[in-house]
C-alpha positions as CSV (number, residue, x, y, z in Angstrom):
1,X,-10.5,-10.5,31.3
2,X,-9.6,-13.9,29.8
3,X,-13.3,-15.5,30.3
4,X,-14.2,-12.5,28.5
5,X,-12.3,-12.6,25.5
6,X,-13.1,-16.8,25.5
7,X,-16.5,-15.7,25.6
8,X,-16.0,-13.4,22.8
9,X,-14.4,-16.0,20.9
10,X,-17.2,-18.3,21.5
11,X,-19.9,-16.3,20.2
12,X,-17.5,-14.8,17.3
13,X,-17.0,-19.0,16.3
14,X,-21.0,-19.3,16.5
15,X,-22.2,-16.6,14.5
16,X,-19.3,-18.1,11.6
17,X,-21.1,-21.1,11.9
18,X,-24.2,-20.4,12.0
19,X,-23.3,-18.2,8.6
20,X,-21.8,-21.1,6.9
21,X,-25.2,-23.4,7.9
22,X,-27.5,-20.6,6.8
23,X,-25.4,-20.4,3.5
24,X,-24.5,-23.8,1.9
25,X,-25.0,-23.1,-1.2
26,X,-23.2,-23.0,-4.6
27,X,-24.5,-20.3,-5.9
28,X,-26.7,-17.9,-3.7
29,X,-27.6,-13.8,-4.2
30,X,-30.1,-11.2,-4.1
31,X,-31.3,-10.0,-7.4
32,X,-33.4,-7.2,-8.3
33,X,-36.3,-8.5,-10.5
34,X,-40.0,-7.9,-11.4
35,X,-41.2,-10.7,-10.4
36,X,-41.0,-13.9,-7.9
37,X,-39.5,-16.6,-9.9
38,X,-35.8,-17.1,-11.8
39,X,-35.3,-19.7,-14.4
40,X,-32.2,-21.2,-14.2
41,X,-30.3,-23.2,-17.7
42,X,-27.5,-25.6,-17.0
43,X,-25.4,-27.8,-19.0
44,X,-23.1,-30.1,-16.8
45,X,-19.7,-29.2,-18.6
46,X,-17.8,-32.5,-17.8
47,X,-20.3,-34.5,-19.9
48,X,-21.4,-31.8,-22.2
49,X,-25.0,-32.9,-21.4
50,X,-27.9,-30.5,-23.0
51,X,-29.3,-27.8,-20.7
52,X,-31.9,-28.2,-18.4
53,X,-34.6,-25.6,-17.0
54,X,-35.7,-25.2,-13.9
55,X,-37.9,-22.6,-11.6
56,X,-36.4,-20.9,-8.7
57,X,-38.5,-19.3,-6.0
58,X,-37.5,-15.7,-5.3
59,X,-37.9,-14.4,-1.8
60,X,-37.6,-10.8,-1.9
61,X,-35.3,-11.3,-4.4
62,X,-33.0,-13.4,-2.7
63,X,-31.8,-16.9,-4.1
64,X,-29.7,-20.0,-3.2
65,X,-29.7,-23.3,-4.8
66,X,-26.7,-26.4,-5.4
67,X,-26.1,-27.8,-8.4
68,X,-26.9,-31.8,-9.1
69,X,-23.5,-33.0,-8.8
70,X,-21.2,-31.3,-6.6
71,X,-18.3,-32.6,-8.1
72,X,-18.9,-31.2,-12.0
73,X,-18.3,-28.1,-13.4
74,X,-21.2,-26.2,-14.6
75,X,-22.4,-23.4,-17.4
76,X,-25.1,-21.4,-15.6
77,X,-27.6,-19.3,-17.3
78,X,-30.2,-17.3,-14.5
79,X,-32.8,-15.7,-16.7
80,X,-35.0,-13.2,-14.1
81,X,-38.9,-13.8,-15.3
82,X,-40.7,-11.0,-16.3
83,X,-43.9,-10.2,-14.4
84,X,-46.7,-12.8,-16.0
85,X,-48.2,-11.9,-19.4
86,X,-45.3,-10.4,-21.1
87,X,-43.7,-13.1,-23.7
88,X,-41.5,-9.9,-24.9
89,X,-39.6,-9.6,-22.4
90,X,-39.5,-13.2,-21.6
91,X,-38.2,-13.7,-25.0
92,X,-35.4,-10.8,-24.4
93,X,-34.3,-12.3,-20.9
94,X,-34.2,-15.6,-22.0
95,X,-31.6,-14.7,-25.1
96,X,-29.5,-12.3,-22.1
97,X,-29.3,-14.8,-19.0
98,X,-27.0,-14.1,-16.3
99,X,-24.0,-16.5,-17.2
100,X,-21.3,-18.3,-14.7
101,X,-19.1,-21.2,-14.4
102,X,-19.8,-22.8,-11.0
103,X,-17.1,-24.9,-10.1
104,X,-16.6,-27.6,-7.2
105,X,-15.5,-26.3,-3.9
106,X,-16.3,-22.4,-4.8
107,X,-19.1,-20.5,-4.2
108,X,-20.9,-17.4,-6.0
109,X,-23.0,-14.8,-4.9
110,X,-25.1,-13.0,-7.6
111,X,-26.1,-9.6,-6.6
112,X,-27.9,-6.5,-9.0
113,X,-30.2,-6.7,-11.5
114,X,-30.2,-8.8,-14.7
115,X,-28.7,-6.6,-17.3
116,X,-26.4,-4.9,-14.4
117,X,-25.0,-7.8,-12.3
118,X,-21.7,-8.5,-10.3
119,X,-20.5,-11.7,-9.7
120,X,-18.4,-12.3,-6.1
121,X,-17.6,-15.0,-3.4
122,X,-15.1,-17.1,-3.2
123,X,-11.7,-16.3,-4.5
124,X,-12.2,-17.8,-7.7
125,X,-14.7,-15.7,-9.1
126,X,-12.7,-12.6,-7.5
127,X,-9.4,-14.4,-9.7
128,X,-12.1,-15.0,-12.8
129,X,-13.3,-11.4,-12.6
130,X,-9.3,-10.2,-12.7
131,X,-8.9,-12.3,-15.4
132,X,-11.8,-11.4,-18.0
133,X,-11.0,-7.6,-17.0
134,X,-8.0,-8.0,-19.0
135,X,-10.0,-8.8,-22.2
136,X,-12.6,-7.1,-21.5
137,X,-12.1,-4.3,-24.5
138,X,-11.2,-6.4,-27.0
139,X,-14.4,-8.7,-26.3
140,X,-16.1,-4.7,-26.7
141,X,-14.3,-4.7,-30.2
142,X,-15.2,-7.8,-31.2
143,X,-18.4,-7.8,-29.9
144,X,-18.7,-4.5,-32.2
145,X,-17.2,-6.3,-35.3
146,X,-19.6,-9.2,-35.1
147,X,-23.1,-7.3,-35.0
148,X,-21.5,-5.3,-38.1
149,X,-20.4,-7.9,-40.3
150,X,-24.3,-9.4,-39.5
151,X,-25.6,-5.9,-40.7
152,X,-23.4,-5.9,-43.6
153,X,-24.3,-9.7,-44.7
154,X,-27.6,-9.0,-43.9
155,X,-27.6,-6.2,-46.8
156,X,-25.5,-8.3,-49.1
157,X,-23.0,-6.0,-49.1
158,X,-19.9,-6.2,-51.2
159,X,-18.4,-9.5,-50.1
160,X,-14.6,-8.1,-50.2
161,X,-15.4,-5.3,-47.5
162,X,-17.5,-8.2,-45.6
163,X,-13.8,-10.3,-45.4
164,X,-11.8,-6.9,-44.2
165,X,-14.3,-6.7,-41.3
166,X,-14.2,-10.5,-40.9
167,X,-9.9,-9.8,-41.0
168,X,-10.4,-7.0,-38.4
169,X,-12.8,-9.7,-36.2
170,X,-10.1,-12.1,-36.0
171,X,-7.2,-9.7,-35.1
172,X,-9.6,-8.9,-31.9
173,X,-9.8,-12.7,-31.1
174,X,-6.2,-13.3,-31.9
175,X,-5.6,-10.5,-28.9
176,X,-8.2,-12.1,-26.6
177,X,-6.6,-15.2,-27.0
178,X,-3.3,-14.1,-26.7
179,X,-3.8,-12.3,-23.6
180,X,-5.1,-15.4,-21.9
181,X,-2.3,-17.4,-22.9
182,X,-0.5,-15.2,-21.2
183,X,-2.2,-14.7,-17.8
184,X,-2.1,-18.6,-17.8
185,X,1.7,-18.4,-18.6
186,X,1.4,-16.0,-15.2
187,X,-0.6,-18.6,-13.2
188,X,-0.7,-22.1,-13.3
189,X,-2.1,-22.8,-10.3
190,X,-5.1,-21.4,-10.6
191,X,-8.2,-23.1,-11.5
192,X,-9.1,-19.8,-13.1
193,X,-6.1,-20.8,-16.0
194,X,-8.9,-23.6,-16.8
195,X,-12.2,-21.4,-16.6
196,X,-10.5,-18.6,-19.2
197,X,-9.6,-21.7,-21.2
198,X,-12.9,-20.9,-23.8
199,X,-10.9,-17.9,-24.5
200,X,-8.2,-18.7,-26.2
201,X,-8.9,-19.9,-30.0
202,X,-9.8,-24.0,-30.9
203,X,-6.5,-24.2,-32.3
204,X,-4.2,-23.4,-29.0
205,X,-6.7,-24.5,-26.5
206,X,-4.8,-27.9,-25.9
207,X,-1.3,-26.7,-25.8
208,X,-2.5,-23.7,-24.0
209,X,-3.8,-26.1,-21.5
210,X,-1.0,-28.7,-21.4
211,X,1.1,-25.2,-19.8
212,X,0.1,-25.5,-16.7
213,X,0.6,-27.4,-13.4
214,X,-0.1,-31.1,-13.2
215,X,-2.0,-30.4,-10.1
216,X,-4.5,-28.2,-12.1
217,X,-4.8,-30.2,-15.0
218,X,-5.6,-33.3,-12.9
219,X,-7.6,-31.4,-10.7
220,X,-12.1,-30.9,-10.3
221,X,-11.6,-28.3,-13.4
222,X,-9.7,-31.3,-15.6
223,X,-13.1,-32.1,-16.9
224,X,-14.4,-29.1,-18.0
225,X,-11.1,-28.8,-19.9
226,X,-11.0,-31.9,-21.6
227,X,-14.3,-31.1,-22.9
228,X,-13.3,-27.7,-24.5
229,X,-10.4,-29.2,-26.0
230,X,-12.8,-32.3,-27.6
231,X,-15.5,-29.5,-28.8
232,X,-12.3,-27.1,-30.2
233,X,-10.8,-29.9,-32.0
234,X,-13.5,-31.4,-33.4
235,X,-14.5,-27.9,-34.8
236,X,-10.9,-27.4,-36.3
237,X,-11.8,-31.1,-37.9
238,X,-14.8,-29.5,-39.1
239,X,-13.4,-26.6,-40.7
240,X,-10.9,-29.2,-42.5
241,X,-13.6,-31.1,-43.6
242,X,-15.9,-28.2,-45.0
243,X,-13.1,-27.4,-47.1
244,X,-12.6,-30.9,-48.7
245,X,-16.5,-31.4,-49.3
246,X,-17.6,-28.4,-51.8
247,X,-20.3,-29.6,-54.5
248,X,-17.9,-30.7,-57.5
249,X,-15.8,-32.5,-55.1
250,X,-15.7,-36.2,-54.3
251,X,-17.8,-37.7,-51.7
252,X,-15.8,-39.2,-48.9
253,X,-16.0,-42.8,-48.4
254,X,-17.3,-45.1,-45.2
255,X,-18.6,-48.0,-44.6
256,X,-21.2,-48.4,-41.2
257,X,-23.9,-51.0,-39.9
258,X,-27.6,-51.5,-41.3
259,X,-30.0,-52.2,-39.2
260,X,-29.8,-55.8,-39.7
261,X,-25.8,-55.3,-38.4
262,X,-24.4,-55.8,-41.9
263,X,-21.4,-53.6,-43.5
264,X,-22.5,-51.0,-46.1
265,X,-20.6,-49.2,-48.0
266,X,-21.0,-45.9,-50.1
267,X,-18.9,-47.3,-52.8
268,X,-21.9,-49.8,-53.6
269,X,-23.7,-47.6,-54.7
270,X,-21.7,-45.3,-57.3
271,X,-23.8,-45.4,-60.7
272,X,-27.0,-43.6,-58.9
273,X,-27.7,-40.7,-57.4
274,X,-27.4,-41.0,-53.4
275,X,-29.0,-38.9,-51.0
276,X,-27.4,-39.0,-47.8
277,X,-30.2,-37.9,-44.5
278,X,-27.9,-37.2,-41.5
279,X,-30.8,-37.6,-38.7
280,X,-31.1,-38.9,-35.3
281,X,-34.5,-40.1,-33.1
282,X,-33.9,-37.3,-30.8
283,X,-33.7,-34.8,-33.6
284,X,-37.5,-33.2,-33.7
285,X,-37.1,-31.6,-37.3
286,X,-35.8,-34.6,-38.6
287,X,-38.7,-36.5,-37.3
288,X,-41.2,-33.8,-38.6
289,X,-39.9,-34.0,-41.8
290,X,-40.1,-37.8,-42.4
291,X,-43.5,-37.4,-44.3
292,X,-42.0,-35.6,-46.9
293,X,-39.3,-37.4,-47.3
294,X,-41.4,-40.7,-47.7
295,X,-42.9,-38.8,-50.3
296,X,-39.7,-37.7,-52.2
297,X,-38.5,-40.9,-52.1
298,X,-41.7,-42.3,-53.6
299,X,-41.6,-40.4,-56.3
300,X,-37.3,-40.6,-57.1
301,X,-36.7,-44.5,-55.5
302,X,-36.0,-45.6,-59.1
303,X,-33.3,-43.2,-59.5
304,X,-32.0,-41.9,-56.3
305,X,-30.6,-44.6,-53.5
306,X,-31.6,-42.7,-49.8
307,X,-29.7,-43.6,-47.2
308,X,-30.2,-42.6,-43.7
309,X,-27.8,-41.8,-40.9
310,X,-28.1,-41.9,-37.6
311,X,-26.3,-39.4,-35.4
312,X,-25.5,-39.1,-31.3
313,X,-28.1,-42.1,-31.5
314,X,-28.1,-44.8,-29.3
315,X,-28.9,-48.5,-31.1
316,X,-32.1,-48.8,-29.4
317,X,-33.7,-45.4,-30.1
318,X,-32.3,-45.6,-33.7
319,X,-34.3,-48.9,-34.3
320,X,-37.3,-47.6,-32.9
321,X,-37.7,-44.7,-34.7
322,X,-37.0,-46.6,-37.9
323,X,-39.8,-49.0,-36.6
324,X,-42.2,-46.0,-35.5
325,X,-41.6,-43.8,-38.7
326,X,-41.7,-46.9,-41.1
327,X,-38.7,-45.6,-43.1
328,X,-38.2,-47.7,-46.4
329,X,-34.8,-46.9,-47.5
330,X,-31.2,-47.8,-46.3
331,X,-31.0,-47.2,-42.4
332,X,-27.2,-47.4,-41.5
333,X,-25.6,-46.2,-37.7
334,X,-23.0,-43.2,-37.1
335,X,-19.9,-45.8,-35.7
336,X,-17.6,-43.2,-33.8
337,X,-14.5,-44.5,-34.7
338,X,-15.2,-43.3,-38.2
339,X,-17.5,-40.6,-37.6
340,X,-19.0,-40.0,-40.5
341,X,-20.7,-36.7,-39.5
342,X,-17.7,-35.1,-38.9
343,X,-16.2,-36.2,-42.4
344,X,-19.3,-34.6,-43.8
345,X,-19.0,-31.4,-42.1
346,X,-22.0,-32.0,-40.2
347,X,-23.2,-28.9,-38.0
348,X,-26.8,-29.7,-37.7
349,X,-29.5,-31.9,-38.0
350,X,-30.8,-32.9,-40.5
351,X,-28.2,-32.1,-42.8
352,X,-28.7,-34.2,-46.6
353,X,-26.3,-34.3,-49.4
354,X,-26.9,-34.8,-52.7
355,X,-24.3,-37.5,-54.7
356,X,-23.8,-37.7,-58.4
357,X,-23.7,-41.6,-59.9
358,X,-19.9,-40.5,-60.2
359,X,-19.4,-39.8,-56.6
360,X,-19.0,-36.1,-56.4
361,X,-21.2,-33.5,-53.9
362,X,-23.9,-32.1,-56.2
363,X,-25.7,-30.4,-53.5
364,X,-25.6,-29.9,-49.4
365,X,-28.7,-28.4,-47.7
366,X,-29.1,-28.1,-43.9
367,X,-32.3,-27.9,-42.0
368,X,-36.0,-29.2,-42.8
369,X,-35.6,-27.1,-46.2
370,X,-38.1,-27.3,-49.1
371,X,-35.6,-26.7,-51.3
372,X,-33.9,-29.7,-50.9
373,X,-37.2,-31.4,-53.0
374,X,-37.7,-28.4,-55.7
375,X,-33.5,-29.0,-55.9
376,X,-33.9,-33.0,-56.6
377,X,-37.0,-32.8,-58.6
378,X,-35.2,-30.0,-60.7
379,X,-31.8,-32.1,-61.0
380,X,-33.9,-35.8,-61.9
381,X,-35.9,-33.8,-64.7
């Protein structure tokens, strides 16, 4: 009877292992799809690093991959490719992937089909799941909200019924918040505390944080935190900023590196009209739209001073492009400690501002906008 049972056990021990060998992987499933091939989006969430695309081989719908390094915390998108010839519903997957947080030491299982898929595993995601259930009809509400203040600006409707919906939107994500703060009051130990951390609103998202146990927040998911919390603050900053930088008001002052290494200073240059280019090698509109720049400035250089900015540049690529694109006016470097982009109110590239020779914000326009030119050569008239 005992060699039995030992025998038992024996075979009982293999099978485990030979379960955990057939299934080493990070995230793993079986999804019902169309055709052979998922795409899978991921940004490494301790460095913040842009997303990358990659193709994953489909066998009968079943998947299993790791992710680069096994000791970051990643925001996974698996989009499931439509059958070939069908950029439509490419187009719709692509904009409705199949999102997780894969974190170190747990493992997910993706099973379903794409716009009808459970997420299980390890005891994490069966934690995470718990967790989002919680806020899961307020994110309904809000999710409501949002698509009818879009329909509503999208009309130009009455902009005093646009804010009460807008007052209504934020009551929801007060809730949301609220209820995570909560659950993390309840439990933290969990690494799940961390991965309901985008959650709670940009304002509480550090002292939420700071609540819970030192073993958690210097733990794999500490990362991933600390990078919410930089990305919450700076937006709050933001905000500030937008608020202090209307056209009428004064132009905040810096003073950053040509590309000889010498100090310049927007102060120099009060008694003209300055156009400030927030830009950056890696930045393809920006790059497209040098030609007509080169030609605005051309046509205003005797009255307007352009300056360029680089952003999230490094000092190599910066020069480079200035080489490349022959650009003729001031080329100064985003320094970090200062971070001019930020004062600006920056949220994407390029972003120009228009200065008056008294210093104040005459215009801001965002994106590789004709405007920007009918706006100058209107305003130099």
């Amino acid at each position: 009877m005992k060699k039995i049972l030992i025998s038992g056990w024996i075979i009982y021990m293999m099978c485990c292992c030979t379960f955990k060998v057939e299934n080493p992987y990070q995230i793993s499933g079986k999804l019902k799809v169309p055709s052979d091939t998922l795409l899978v989006m991921y940004v490494n969430m301790n460095t913040g690093i842009a997303s990358k695309l990659d193709t994953l081989a489909l066998k009968d719908g079943e998947f299993g991959f790791n992710m680069p390094d096994s000791m970051a915390v990643y925001s996974v998108g698996l989009i499931c490719k439509p059958l070939y010839g069908d950029p439509n519903a490419l187009m719709a997957a692509m904009f409705n992937p199949i999102r997780l947080l894969v974190v170190p030491g747990e493992n997910a299982i993706v099973t379903g089909e794409a716009k009808n898929y459970q997420i299980s595993g390890s005891m994490f995601y069966q934690d995470l799941k718990e967790g989002e259930g919680l806020i899961k009809k307020f994110q309904q509400e809000a999710g409501r909200l949002n698509r009818k203040i879009a329909e509503m600006e999208g009309r130009r409707d009455d902009e005093k019924l646009i804010n009460i919906m807008r007052d209504s939107l934020k009551m929801y994500q007060d809730q949301i918040s609220g209820t995570i703060i909560e659950y993390m009051k309840c439990n933290p130990l969990k690494k799940t505390s961390v991965a309901l951390l985008n959650h709670v609103t940009d304002e509480k998202k550090r002292e939420a944080f700071e609540m819970l146990d030192s073993s958690v927040k210097n733990g794999v998911m500490a990362p991933y935190a600390r990078t919410l919390i930089r990305m919450a603050e700076e937006q709050v900053a933001q905000k500030i900023a937008a608020a202090k930088i209307q056209p009428g008001m004064p132009a905040p002052q810096f003073t950053l590196k040509d590309i000889q290494g010498k100090n310049v200073s927007l102060a120099s240059f009060q008694g003209k009209y300055v156009v400030l280019d927030f830009w950056g090698s890696w930045c393809g509109w920006c790059i497209k739209g040098i030609p007509d720049m080169k030609v605005c400035y051309e046509k205003h250089k005797n009255k307007v001073e352009f300056i360029g900015i680089a952003c999230n540049d490094t000092e190599a690529g910066w020069k480079a492009a200035v080489a490349e694109n022959e650009l003729p006016w001031v080329q100064l470097i985003n320094d970090e400690n200062m971070n001019v982009p930020l004062m600006y109110a920056v949220a994407g590239y390029p972003t120009k501002y228009i200065i008056d020779p008294n210093g104040n914000i005459v215009k801001v326009v965002s994106g590789e906008d004709p405007k920007f030119y009918i706006f100058l050569d209107n305003l130099l008239k």
